[in-house]
C-alpha positions as CSV (number, residue, x, y, z in Angstrom):
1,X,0.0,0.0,0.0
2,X,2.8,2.6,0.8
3,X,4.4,2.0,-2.3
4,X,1.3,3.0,-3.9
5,X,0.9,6.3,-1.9
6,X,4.8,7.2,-2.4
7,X,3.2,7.3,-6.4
8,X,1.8,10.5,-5.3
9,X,4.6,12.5,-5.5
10,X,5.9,11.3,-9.3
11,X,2.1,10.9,-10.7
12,X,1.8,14.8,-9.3
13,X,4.9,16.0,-11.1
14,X,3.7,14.7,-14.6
15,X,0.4,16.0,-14.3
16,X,1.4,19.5,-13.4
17,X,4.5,19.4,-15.9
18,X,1.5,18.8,-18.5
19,X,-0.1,22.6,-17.8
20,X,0.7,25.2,-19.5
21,X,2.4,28.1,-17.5
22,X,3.3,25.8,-14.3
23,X,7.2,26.6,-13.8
24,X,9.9,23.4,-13.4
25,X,10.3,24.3,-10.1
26,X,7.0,24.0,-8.9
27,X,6.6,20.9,-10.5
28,X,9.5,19.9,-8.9
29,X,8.4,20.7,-5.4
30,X,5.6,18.1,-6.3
31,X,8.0,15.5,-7.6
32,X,10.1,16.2,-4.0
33,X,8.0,16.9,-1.2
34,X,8.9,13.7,0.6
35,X,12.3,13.7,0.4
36,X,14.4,14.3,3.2
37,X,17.6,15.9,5.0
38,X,19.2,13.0,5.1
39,X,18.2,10.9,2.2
40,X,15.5,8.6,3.7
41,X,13.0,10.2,1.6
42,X,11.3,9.7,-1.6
43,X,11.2,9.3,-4.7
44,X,15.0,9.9,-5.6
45,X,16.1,9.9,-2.2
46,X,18.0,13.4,-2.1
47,X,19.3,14.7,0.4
48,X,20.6,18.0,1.8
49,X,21.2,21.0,-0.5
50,X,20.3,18.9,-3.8
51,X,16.9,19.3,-2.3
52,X,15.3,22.5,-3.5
53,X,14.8,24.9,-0.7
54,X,10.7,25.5,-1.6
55,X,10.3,21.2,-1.8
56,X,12.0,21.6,1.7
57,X,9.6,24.3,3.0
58,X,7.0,22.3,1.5
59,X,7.9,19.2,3.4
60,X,7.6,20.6,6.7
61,X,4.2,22.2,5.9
62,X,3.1,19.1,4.9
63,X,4.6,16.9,7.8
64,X,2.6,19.4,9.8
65,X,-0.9,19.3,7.7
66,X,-1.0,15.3,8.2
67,X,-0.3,15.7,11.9
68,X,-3.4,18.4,12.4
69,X,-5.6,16.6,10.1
70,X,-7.7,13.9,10.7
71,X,-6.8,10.9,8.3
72,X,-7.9,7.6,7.7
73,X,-4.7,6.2,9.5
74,X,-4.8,8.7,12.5
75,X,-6.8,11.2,14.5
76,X,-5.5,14.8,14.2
77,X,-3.0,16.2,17.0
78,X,-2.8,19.4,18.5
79,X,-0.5,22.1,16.5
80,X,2.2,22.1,19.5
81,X,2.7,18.3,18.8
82,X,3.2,18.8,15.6
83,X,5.6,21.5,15.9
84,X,7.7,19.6,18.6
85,X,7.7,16.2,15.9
86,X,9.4,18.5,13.5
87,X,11.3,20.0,16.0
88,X,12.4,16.5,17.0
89,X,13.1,15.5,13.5
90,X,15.2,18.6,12.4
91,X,18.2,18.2,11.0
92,X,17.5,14.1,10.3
93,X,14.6,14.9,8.2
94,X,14.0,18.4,7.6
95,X,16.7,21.5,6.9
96,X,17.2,23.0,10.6
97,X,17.3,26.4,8.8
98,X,13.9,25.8,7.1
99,X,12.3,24.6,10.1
């Protein structure tokens, strides 16, 4: 199932990259969203600076949308909790600058 859902990000990229106007980068934030500091991520698994710094901004905003948002795999949290997961998770996952 994961494997599936890690699709997103590449399915994402090819549909935006097929409208007119949209800009290679944010198609690429798409395509990136999921990777992380230190290469565990997906699709590609980048890491560090060859991740693009709005795909990096992105990924935290997204880390902390899942966590506040009820989901069919988890009840929402509070914003605090959220904040103190990426917190936790800086530099390992996310760009300590960016977060």
């Amino acid at each position: 199932e994961f494997d599936v859902v890690k699709k997103h990000t590449v399915l994402g990229y090819e549909a935006l990259k097929r409208i007119p106007n949209i800009t290679e980068t944010s198609a690429c934030v798409a395509l990136y969203h999921h990777e992380r500091f230190d290469g565990t991520g997906y699709p590609t698994g980048k890491q560090a600076q060859s991740i693009h710094v709005y795909a990096k901004i992105v990924a935290v905003a997204d880390v902390f949308d899942a966590i506040t948002s009820d989901r069919v795999y988890g009840s929402k949290e509070d914003p605090y909790k959220a904040m103190e997961y990426i917190l936790r998770s800086s530099e390992a996952h996310f760009d300590k600058e960016i977060v």
